[in-house]
DRENDO-1510 file (C-alpha; in Angstrom, 1 decimal, always signed):
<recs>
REC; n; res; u; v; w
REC; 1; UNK; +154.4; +77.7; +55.8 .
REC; 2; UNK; +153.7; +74.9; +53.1 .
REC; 3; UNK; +152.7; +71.6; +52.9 .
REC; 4; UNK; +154.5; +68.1; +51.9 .
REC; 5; UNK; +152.6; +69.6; +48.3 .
REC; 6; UNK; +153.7; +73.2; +48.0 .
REC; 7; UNK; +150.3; +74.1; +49.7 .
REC; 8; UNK; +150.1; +77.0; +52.2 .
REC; 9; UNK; +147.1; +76.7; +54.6 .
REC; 10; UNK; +145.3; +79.3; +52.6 .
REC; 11; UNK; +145.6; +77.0; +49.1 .
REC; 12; UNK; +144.5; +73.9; +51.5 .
REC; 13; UNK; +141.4; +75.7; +52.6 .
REC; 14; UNK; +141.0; +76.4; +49.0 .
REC; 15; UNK; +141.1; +73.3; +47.6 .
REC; 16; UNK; +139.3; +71.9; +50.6 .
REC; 17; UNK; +136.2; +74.0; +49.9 .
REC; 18; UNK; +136.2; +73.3; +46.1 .
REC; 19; UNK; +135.9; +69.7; +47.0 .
REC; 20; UNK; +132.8; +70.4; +49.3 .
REC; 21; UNK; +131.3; +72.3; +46.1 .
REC; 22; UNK; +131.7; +68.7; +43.8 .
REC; 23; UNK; +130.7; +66.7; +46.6 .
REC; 24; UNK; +127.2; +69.2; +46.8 .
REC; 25; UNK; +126.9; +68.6; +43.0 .
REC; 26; UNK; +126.3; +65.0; +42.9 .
REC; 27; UNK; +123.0; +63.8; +42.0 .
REC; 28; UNK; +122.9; +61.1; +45.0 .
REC; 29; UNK; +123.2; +63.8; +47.7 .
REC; 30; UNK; +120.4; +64.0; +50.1 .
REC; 31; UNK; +118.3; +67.1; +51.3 .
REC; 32; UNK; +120.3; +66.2; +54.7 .
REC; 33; UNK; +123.7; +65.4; +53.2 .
REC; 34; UNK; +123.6; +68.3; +51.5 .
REC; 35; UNK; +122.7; +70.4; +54.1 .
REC; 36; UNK; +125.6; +68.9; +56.0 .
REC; 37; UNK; +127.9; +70.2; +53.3 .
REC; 38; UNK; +126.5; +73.6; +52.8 .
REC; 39; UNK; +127.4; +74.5; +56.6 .
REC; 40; UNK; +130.8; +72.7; +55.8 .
REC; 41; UNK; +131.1; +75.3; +52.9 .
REC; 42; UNK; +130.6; +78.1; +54.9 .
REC; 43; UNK; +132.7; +76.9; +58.0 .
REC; 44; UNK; +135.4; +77.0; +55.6 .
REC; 45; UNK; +134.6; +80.0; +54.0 .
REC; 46; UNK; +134.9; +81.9; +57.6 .
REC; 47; UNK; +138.2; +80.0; +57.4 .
REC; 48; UNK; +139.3; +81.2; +54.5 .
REC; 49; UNK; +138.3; +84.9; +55.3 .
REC; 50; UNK; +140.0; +84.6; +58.8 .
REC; 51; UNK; +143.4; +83.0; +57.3 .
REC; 52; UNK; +143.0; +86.2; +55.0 .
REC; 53; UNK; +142.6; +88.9; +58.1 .
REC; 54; UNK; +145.8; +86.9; +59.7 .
REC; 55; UNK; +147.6; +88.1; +57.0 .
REC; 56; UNK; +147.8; +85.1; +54.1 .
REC; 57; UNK; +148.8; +86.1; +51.2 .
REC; 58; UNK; +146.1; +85.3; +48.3 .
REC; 59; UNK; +149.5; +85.8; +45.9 .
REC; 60; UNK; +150.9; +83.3; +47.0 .
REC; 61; UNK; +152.1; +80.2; +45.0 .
REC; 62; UNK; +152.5; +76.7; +45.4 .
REC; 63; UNK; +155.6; +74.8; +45.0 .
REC; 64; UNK; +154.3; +72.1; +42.4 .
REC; 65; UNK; +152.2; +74.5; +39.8 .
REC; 66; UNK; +152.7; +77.7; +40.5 .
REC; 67; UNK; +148.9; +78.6; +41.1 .
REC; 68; UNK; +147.4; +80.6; +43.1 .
REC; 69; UNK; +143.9; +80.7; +45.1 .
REC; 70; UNK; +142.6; +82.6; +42.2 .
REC; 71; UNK; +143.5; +79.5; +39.4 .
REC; 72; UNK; +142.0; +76.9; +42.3 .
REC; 73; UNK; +139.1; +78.4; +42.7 .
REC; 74; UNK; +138.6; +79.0; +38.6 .
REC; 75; UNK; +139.8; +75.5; +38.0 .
REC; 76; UNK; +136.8; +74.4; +40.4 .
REC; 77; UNK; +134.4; +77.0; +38.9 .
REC; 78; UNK; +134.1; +78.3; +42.5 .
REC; 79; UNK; +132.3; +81.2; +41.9 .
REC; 80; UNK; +131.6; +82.8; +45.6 .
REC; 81; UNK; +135.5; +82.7; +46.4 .
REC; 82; UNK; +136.4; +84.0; +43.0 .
REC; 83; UNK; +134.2; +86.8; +43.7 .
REC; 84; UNK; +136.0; +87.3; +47.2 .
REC; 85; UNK; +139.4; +87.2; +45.9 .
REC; 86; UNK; +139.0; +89.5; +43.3 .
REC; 87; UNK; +137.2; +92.0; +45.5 .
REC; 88; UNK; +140.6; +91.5; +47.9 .
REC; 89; UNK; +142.6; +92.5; +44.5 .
REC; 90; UNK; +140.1; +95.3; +43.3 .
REC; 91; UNK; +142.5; +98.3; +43.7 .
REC; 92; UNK; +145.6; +96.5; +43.4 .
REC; 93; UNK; +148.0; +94.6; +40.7 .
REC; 94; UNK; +146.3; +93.3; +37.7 .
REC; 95; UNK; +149.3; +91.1; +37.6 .
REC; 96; UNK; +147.7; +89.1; +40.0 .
REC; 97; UNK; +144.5; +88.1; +37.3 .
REC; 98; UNK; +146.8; +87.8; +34.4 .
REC; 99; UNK; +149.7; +85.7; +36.2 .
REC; 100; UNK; +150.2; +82.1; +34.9 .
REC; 101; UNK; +150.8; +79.0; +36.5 .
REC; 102; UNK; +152.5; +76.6; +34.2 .
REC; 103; UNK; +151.6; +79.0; +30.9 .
REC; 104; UNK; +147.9; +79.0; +31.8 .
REC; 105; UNK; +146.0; +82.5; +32.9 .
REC; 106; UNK; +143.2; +82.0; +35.0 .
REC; 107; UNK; +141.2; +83.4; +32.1 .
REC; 108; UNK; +142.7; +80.6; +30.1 .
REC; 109; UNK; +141.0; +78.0; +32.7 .
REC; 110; UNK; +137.5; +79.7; +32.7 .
REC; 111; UNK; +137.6; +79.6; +29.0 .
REC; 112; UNK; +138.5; +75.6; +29.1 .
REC; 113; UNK; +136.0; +74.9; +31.7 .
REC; 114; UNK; +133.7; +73.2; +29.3 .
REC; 115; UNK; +129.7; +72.7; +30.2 .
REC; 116; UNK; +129.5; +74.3; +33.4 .
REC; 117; UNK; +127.1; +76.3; +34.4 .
REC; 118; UNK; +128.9; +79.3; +35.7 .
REC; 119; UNK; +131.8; +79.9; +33.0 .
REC; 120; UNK; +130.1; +82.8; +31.5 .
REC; 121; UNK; +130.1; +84.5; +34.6 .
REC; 122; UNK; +133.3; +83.4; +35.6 .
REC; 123; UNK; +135.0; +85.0; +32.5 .
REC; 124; UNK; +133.2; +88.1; +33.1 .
REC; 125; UNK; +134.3; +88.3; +36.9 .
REC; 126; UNK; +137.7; +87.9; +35.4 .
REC; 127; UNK; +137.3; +90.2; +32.1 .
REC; 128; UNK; +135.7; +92.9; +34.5 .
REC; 129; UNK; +139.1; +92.7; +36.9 .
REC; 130; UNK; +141.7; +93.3; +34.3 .
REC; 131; UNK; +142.4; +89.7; +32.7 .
REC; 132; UNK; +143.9; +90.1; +29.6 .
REC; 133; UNK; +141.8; +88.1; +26.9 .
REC; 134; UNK; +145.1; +88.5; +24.3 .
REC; 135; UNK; +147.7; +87.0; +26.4 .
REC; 136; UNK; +149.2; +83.5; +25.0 .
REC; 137; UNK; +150.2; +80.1; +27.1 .
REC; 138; UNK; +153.0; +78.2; +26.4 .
REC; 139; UNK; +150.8; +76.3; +23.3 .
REC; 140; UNK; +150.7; +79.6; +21.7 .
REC; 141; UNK; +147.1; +79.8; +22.6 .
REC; 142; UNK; +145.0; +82.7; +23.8 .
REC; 143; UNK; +141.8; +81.8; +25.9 .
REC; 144; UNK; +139.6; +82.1; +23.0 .
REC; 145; UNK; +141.3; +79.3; +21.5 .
REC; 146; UNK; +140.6; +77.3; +24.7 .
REC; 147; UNK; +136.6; +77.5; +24.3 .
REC; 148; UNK; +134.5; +74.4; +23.1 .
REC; 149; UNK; +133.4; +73.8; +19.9 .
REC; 150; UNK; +129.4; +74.6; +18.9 .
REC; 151; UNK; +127.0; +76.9; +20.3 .
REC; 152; UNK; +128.0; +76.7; +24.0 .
REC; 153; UNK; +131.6; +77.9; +22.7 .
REC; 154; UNK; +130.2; +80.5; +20.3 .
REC; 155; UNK; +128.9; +82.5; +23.5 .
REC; 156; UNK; +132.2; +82.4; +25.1 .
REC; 157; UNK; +134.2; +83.4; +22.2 .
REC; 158; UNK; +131.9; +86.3; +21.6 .
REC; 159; UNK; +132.5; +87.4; +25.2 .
REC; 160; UNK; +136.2; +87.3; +24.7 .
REC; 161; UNK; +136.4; +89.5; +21.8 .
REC; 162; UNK; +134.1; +92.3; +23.5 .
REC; 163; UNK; +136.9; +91.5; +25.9 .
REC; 164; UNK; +139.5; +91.9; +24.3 .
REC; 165; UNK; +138.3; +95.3; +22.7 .
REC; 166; UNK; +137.6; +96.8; +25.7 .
REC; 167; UNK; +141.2; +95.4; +27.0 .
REC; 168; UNK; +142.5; +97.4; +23.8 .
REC; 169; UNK; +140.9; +100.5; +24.5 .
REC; 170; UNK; +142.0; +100.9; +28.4 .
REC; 171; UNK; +145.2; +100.2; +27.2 .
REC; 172; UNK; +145.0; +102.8; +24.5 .
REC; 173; UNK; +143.9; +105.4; +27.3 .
REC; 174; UNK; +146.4; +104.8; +29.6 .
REC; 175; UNK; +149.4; +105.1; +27.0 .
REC; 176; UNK; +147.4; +108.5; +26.0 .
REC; 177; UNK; +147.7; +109.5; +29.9 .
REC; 178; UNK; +151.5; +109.4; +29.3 .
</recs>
């Protein structure tokens, strides 16, 4: 089933517990607002993990952009569901890292989320479950390209490349395998 939006339940919850996490990162929050919001966060967590174990499909796309939960919860820089998708996909397609929605790889987002605190581990996350450092969006543009200028950018880049070599050399192995 989807939404007016293209949204299955599953992207709603999503997208409903990446706007919990901005809420919990503004500065006027208080110690019992935010509170409040981190039992939201976890209600819909438990949410999330039961729409799973009913059988959503974390693959699934939506109508409008093509994304799935995993470029929601990048675009968000929602690191504990990132983490929990990506364990659901551990032994299976590393399409499902390295798919786009409208050109972008979720790698490409991580790499564009400028100043936030957990890109680095994001990529990594990503890097670590088969994202493909050399693929190219509809600009032409590989996700190193989409990393911000000076020091901050620098870091990322440099994580990219070890990347990229080490996406190199798994594919060498498994054309050796053939």
């Amino acid at each position: 089933m989807k939404n007016f939006e293209g949204h299955t339940p599953l992207h709603c919850a999503v997208l409903a517990h990446n706007a919990l996490l901005r809420e919990q990162g503004h500065p006027g929050v208080t110690k019992e607002q935010q509170e409040g919001l981190q039992h939201q966060s976890e209600e819909l967590e438990s949410c999330i993990q039961l729409l799973v174990q009913a059988g959503a499909s974390i693959y699934s796309r939506d109508v409008k952009s093509n994304k799935t939960v995993l470029h929601y919860t990048v675009q968000d820089a929602n690191i504990s569901l990132l983490r929990y998708f990506l364990e659901l996909n551990a032994f299976k397609s590393r399409d499902f890292v390295n798919s786009k929605a409208h050109g972008n790889t979720a790698l490409h987002m991580a790499a564009a989320l400028h100043c936030d605190k957990n890109q680095k581990e994001i990529i990594q996350l990503l890097l670590d479950h088969g994202a493909d450092p050399s693929i190219r969006n509809l600009d032409n543009d590989q996700p190193i390209h989409m990393a911000p200028p000076g020091k901050a950018g620098d870091q990322i880049r440099l994580l990219l490349k070890k990347g990229k070599i080490a996406s190199a050399f798994i594919s060498c192995r498994r054309n050796a395998r053939s």
